[in-house]
One Martini backbone bead per residue (centre of mass of N, CA, C, O) as a GRO file, in nm:
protein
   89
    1UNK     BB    1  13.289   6.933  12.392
    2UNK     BB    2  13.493   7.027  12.288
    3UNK     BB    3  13.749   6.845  12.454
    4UNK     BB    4  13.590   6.569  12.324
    5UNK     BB    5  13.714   6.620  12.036
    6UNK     BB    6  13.992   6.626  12.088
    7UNK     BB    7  14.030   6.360  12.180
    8UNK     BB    8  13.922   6.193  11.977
    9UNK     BB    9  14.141   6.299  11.749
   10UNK     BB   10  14.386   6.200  11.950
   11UNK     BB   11  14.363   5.919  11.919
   12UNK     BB   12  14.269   5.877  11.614
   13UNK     BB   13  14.567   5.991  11.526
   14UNK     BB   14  14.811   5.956  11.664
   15UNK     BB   15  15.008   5.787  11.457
   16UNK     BB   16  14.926   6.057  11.259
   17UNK     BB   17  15.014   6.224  11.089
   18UNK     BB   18  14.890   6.558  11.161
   19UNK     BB   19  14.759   6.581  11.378
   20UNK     BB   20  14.822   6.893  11.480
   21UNK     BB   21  14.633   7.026  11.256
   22UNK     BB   22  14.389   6.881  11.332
   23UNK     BB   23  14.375   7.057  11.653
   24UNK     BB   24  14.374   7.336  11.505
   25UNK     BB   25  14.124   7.289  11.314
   26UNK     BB   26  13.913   7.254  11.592
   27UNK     BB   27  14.012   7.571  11.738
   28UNK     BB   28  13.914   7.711  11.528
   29UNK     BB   29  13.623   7.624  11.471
   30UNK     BB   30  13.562   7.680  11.796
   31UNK     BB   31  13.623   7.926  11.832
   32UNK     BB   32  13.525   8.268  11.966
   33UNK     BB   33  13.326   8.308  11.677
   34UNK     BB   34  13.039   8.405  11.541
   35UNK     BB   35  13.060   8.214  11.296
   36UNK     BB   36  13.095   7.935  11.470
   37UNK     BB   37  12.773   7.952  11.555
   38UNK     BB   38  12.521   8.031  11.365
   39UNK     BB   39  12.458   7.724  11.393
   40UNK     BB   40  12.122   7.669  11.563
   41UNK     BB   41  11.910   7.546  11.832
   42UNK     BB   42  11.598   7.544  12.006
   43UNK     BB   43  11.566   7.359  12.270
   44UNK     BB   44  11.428   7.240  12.555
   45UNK     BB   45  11.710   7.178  12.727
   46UNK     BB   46  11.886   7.346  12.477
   47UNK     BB   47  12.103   7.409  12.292
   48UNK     BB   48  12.203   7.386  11.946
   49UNK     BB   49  12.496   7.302  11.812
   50UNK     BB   50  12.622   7.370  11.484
   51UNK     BB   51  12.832   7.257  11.245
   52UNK     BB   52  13.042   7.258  10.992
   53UNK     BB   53  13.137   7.109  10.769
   54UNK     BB   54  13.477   7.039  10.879
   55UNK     BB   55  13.510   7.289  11.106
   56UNK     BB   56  13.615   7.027  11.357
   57UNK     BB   57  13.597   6.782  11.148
   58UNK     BB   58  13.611   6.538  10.965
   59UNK     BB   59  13.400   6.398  10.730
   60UNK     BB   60  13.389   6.114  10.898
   61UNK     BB   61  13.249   6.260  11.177
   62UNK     BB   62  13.017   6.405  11.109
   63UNK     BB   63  12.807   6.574  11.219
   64UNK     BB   64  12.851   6.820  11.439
   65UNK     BB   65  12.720   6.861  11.805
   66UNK     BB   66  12.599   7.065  12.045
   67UNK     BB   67  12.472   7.066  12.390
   68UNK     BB   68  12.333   7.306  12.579
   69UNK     BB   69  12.250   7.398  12.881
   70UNK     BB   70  12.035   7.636  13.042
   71UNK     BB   71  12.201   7.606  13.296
   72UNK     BB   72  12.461   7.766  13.187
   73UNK     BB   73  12.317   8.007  13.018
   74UNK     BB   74  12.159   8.175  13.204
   75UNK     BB   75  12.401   8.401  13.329
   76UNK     BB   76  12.394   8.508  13.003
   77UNK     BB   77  12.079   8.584  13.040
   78UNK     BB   78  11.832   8.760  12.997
   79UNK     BB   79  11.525   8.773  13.126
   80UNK     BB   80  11.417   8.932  12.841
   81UNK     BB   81  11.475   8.717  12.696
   82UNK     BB   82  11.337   8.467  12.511
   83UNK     BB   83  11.538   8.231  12.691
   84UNK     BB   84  11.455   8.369  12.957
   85UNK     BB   85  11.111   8.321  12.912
   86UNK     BB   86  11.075   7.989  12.868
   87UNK     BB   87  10.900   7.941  13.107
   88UNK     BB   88  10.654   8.178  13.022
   89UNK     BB   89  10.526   8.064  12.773
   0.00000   0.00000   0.00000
């Protein structure tokens, strides 16, 4: 989804001063820092992430969120996690 974010901002951006910058802003946003997911929901279907505002896009493309489906993340968890347990409970 963050390479979906970052296209829809080259598009947008395009013809704009400091793309650039924008691209960069949505990369620190969204890099692989614990503090860049803190705020998560667990739905039926899978996770999802919210960013906070400005976190990885301008404020007028208002809250981003992103959905992981179960299907992606079963590989990265225990059996025994919570989320591993989701069928079972």
């Amino acid at each position: 989804m963050i390479p979906e974010i970052i296209k829809q901002l080259e598009i947008s951006s395009n013809e704009e001063e400091g793309s650039e910058e924008l691209l960069d802003w949505v990369r620190e946003g969204a890099a692989p820092k614990a503090g860049n997911y803190r705020n998560f929901l667990i739905a039926k279907d899978g996770l999802v992430i919210v960013f906070d505002p400005y976190q990885v896009a301008p404020g007028v493309m208002g809250i981003i969120s992103v959905a992981v489906p179960y299907a992606l993340l079963d590989r990265l968890m225990a059996p025994t996690s919570l989320l591993g347990l989701r069928g079972n409970l």
